[in-house]
C-alpha positions as CSV (number, residue, x, y, z in Angstrom):
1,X,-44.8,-82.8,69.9
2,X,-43.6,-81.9,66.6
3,X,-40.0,-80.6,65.7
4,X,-39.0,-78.6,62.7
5,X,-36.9,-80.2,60.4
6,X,-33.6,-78.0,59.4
7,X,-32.6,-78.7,56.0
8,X,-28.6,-79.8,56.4
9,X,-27.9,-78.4,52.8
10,X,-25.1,-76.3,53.2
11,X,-25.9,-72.3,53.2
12,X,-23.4,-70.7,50.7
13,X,-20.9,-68.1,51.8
14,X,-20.5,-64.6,50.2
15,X,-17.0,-64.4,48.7
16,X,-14.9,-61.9,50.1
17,X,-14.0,-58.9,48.0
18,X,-10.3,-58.9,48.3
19,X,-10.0,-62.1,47.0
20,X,-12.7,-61.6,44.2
21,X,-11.1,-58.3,42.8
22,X,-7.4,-60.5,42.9
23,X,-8.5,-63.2,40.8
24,X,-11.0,-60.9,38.3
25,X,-9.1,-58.0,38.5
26,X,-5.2,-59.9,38.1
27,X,-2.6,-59.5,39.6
28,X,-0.9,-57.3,36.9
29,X,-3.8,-54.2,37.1
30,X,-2.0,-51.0,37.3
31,X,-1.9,-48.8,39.8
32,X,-3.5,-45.2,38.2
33,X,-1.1,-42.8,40.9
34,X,1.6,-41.1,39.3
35,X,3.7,-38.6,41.8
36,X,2.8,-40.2,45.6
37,X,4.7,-42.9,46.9
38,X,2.4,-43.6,50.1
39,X,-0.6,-45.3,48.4
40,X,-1.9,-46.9,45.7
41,X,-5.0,-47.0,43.6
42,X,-6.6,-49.5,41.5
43,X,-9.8,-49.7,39.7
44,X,-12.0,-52.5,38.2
45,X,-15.5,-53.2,37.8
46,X,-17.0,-50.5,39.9
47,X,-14.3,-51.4,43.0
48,X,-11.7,-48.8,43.9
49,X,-9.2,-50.6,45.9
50,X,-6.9,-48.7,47.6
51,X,-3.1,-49.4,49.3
52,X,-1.3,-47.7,52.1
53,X,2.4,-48.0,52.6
54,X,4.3,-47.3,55.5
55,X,6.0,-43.7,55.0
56,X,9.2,-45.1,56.0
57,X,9.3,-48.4,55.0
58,X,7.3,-48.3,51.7
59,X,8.0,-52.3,50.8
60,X,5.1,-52.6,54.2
61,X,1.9,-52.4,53.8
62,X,-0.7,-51.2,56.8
63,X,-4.0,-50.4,55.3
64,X,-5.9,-52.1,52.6
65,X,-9.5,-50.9,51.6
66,X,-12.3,-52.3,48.9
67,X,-14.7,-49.2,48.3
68,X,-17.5,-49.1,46.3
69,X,-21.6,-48.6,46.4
70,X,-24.1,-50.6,48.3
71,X,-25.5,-52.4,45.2
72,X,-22.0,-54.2,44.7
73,X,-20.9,-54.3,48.3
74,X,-23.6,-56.2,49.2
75,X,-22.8,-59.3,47.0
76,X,-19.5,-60.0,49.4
77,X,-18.8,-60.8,53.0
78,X,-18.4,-57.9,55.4
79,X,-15.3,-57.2,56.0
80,X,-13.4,-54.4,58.0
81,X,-11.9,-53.2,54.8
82,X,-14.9,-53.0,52.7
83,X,-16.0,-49.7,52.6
84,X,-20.1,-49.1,51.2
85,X,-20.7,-45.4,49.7
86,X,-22.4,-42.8,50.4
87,X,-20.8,-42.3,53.8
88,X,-22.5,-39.6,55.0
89,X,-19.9,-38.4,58.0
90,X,-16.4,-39.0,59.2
91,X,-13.8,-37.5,61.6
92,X,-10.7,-35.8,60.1
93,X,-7.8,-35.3,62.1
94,X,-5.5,-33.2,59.6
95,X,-5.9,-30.0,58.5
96,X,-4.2,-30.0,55.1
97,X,-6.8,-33.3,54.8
98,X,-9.8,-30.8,55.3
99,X,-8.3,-28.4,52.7
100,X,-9.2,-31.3,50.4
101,X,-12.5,-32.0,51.6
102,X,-13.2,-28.3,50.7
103,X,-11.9,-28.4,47.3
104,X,-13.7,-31.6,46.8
105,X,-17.2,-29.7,48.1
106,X,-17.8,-32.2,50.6
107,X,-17.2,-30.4,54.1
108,X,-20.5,-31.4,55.2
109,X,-19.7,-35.0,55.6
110,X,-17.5,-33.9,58.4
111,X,-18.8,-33.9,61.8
112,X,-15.4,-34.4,63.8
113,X,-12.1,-33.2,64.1
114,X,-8.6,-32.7,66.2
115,X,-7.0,-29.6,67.8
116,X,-9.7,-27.0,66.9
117,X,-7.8,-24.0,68.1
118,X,-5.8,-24.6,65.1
119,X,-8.2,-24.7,62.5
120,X,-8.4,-21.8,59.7
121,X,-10.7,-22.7,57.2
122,X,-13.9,-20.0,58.0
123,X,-16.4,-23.1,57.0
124,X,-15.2,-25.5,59.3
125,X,-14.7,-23.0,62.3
126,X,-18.0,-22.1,62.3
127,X,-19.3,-25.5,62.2
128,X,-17.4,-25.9,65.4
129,X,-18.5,-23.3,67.0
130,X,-21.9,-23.9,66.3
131,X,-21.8,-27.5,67.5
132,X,-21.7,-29.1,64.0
133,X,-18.9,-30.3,63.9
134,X,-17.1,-31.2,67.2
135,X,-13.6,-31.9,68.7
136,X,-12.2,-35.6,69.3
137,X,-8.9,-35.0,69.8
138,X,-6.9,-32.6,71.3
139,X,-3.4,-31.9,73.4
140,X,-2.3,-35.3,72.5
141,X,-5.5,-37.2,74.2
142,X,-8.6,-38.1,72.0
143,X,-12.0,-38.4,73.5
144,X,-13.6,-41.7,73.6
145,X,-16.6,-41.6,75.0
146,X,-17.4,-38.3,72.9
147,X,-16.2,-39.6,69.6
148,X,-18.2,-43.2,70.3
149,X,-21.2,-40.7,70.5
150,X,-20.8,-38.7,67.5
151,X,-20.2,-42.2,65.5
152,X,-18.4,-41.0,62.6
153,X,-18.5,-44.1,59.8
154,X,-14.7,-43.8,59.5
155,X,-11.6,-41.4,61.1
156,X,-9.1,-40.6,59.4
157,X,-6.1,-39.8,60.9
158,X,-2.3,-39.1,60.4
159,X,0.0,-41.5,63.4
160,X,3.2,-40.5,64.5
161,X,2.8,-44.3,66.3
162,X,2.4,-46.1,63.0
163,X,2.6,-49.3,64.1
164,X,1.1,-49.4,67.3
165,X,-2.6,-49.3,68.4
166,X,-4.4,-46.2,68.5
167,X,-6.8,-45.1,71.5
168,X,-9.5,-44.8,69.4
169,X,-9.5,-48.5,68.5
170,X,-11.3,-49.2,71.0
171,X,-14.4,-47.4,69.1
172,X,-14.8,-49.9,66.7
173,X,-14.6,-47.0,63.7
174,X,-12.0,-47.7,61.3
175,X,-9.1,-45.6,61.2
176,X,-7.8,-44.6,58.1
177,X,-4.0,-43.3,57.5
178,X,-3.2,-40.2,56.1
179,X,0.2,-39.4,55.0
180,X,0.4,-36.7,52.3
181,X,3.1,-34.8,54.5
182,X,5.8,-37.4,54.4
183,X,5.6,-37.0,50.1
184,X,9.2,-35.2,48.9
185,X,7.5,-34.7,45.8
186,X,5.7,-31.4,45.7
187,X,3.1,-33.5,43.2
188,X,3.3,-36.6,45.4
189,X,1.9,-34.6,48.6
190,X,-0.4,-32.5,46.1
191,X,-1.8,-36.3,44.6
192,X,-3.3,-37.6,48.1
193,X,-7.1,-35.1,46.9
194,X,-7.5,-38.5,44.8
195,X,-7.1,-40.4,47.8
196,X,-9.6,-38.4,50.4
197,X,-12.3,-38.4,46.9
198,X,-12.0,-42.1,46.7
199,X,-14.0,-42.5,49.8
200,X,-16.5,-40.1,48.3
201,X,-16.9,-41.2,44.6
202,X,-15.4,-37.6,43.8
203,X,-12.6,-39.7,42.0
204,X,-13.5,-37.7,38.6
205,X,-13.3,-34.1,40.4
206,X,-9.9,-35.2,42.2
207,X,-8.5,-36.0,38.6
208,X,-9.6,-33.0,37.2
209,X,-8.3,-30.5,39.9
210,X,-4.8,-32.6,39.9
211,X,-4.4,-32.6,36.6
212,X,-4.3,-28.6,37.1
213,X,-2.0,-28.8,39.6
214,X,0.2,-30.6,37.7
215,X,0.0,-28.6,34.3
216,X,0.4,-25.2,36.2
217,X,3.2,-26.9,38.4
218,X,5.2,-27.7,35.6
219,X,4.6,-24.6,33.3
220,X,6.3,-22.8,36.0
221,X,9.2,-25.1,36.4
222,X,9.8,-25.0,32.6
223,X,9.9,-21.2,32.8
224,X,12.1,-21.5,35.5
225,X,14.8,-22.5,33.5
226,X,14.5,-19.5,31.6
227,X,16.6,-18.2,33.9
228,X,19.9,-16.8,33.4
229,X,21.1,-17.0,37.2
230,X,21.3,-19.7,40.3
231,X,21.2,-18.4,43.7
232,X,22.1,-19.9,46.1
233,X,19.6,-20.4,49.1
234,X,19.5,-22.1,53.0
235,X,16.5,-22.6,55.3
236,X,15.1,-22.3,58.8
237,X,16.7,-21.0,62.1
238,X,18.2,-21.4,65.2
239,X,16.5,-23.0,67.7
240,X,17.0,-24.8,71.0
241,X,20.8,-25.0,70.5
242,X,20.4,-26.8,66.7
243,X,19.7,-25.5,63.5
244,X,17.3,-28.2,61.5
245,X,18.5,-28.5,57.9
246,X,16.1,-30.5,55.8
247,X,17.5,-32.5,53.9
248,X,18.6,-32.5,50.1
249,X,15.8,-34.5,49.0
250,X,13.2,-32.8,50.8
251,X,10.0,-31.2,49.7
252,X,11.7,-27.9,50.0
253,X,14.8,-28.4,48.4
254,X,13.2,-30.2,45.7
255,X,10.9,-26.5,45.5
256,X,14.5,-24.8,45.1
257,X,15.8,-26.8,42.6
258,X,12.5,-26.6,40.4
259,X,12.8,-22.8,41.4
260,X,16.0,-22.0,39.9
261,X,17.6,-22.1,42.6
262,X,20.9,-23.9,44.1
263,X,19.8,-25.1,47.5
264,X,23.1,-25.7,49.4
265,X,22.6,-28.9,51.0
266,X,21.2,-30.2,47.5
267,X,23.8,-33.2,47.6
268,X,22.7,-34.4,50.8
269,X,20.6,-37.9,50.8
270,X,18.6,-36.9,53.3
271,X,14.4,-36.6,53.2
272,X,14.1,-34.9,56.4
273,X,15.7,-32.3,58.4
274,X,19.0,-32.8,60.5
275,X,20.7,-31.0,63.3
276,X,24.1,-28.8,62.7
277,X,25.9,-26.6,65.0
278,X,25.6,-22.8,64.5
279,X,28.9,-22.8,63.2
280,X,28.4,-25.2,61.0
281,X,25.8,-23.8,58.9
282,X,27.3,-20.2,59.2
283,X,30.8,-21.6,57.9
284,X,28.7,-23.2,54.4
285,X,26.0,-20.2,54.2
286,X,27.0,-16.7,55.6
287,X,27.7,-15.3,52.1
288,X,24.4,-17.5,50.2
289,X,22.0,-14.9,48.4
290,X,19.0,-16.3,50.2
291,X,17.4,-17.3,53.3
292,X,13.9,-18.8,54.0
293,X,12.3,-19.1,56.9
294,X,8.6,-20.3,58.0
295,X,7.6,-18.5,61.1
296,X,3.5,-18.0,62.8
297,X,3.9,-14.6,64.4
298,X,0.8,-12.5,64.8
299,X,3.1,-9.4,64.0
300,X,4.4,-8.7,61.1
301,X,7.9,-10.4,60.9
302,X,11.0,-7.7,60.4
303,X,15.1,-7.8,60.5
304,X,15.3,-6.2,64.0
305,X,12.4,-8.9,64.8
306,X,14.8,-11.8,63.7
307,X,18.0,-9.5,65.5
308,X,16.4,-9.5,68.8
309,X,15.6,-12.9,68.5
310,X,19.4,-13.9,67.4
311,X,22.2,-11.4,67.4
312,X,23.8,-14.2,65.1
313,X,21.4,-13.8,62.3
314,X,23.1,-9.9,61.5
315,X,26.1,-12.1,60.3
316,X,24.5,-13.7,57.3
317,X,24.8,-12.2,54.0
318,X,20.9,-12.6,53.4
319,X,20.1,-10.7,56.3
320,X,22.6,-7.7,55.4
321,X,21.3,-7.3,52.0
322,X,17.8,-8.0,52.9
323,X,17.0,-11.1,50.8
324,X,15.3,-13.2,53.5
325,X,12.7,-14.6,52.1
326,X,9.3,-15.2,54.7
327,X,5.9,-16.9,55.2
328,X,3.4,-16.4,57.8
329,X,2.2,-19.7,58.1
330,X,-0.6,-18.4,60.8
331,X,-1.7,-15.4,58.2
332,X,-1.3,-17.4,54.6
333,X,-2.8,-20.7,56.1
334,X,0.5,-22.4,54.9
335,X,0.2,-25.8,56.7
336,X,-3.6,-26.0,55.7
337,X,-4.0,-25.3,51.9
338,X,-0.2,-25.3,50.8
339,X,0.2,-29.0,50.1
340,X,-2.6,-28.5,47.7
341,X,-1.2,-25.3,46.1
342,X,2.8,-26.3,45.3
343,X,2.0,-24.8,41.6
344,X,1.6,-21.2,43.5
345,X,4.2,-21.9,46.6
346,X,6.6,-22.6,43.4
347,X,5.3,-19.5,41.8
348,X,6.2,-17.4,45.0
349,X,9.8,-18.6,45.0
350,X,10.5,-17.7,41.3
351,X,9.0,-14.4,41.9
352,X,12.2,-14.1,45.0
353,X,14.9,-15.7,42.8
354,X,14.3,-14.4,39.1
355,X,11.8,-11.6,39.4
356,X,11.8,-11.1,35.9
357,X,10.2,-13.9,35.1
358,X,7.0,-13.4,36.8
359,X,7.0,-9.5,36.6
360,X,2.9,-9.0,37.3
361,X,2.7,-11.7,40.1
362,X,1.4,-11.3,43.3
363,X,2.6,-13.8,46.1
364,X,0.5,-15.8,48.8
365,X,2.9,-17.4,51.0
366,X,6.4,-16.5,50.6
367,X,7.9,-13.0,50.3
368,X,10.9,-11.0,50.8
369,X,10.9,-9.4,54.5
370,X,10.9,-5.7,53.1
């Protein structure tokens, strides 16, 4: 009987490409994001390598990913992070997300998302209720079995868990983080198109329809201080025994200040919002010139709308003189396409607190309740 003889030379290993693009690339490559705090990006060589941080605890890191095409992927070991373009569908589980996926032209790579009802983009909607594109997650629960058969190449998502394992893990699809709402910068949140085009190669469109966001962002905030006023300005409303103040570094007090406006919990340190008593906020903002509020009402909002809702609300200055400023989040698509738009949402609020600035302009999300 004759054997076959296996030669004991030693079969060399693919590198892997983390530790290729570290040595080649050095340690000292910048990163090319300018605004965003959440991620990073780095190019070399054909490799886009990008970094997630934490949203809370931006010193830890909890995703790492290699992309590039197939022709230099396949020189390196497969790893989980190592992503190979073209991917030809994924699952998206935000809705501002999908907003970039349209401006980016590439809504047909999507073939699975979360809480349909909620959807407003026409495109997308229709795909769903065709069958195109179908539902994974819902209520809180995500489908398995369903998801496992649609086989998206990757998910991305947005955790309130960040930490801890996620249902669909158990899939085997890499779950991407997405975290462009915890960005205080207007321009931060607005940055994270370049991070849904990196998994697309649309790295050149992202950059060009940024870069307009951030030149028509700041030619309104230098107009702004053209003005020869400061009003003053509080948010949001009673509810369930608390009113939620957001903070004094938040995305929408940072909007007020760039507005021209003086937002009157500016000096807090705070990102997000906090509770206060009733009282507490009447005794700092009955007499302020403004008041915003975000609401999704089918009907058009009015002041015997927000009266019969809260006899309290007759008491504030801004309510008297009818300088409550509104967005329909359900009618303008707020959630969805603002944090793409904070150029126009920055727009809207000069056109409230110095009309005669923007004299011609015609708002899309915030008004004054007439």
């Amino acid at each position: 009987m004759v054997f076959g003889v296996i030669s004991c030379q030693q079969i060399k290993q693919k590198p892997g490409i983390a530790e290729v693009f570290l040595q080649q690339a050095g340690a000292d490559l910048e990163s090319e994001i300018i605004f965003a705090e959440g991620f990073d990006l780095y190019r070399w060589n054909g490799i886009t390598k990008l970094v997630v941080y934490h949203p809370e605890l931006r010193e830890l890191v909890i995703g790492e990913y290699y992309i590039a095409g197939s022709e230099i992927t396949s020189a390196f070991a497969d790893t989980a992070n190592m992503i190979t373009l073209p991917l030809d569908s994924v699952a998206v589980f935000s809705a501002t997300q999908l907003n970039a996926f349209d401006r980016l032209g590439i809504l047909d790579k999507v073939v699975g998302v979360s809480e349909a009802k909620y959807i407003i983009n026409p495109v997308v909607k229709e795909k769903i209720e065709s069958g195109e594109v179908l539902e994974l997650a819902g209520s809180g629960n995500y489908f398995v079995e369903r998801t496992i058969t649609v086989n998206p190449k990757l998910i991305f998502h947005s955790p309130y868990q960040i930490t801890e394992s996620h249902a669909l893990d158990v899939t085997g699809i890499p779950l991407i983080p997405f975290f462009d709402y915890f960005e205080d910068d207007p321009l931060g949140r607005a940055e994270w198109i370049r991070f849904t085009a990196a998994f697309f190669g649309e790295d050149e469109l992202a950059d060009s329809l940024f870069n307009n966001i951030v030149w028509q962002y700041k030619k309104y905030k230098t107009l702004a201080t053209e003005a020869t006023t400061n009003p003053t300005v509080f948010s949001d409303k009673y509810f369930n025994g608390q009113w939620y103040i957001p903070g004094g570094q938040s995305y929408i007090a940072r909007l007020f200040s760039d507005a021209g406006a003086d937002y009157l919990w500016s000096s807090d340190p705070h990102s997000a919002s906090f509770p206060l008593d009733y009282e507490v906020v009447f005794d700092k903002a009955y007499d302020a010139d403004y008041w915003r509020i975000v609401g999704s009402y089918g009907d058009t909002p009015t002041y015997d709308g927000l009266e019969a809702e809260n006899g309290l609300y007759k008491h504030f200055t801004a309510f008297q003189e009818k300088q409550v400023i509104y967005c329909n989040a359900r009618e303008s698509a707020y959630f969805e396409t603002s944090p793409l738009e904070p150029h126009i949402i920055l727009a809207d609020l000069i056109k409230v607190f110095h009309p005669e600035l923007l004299p011609d302009y015609q708002p899309k999300y915030y008004k004054l309740l007439p």
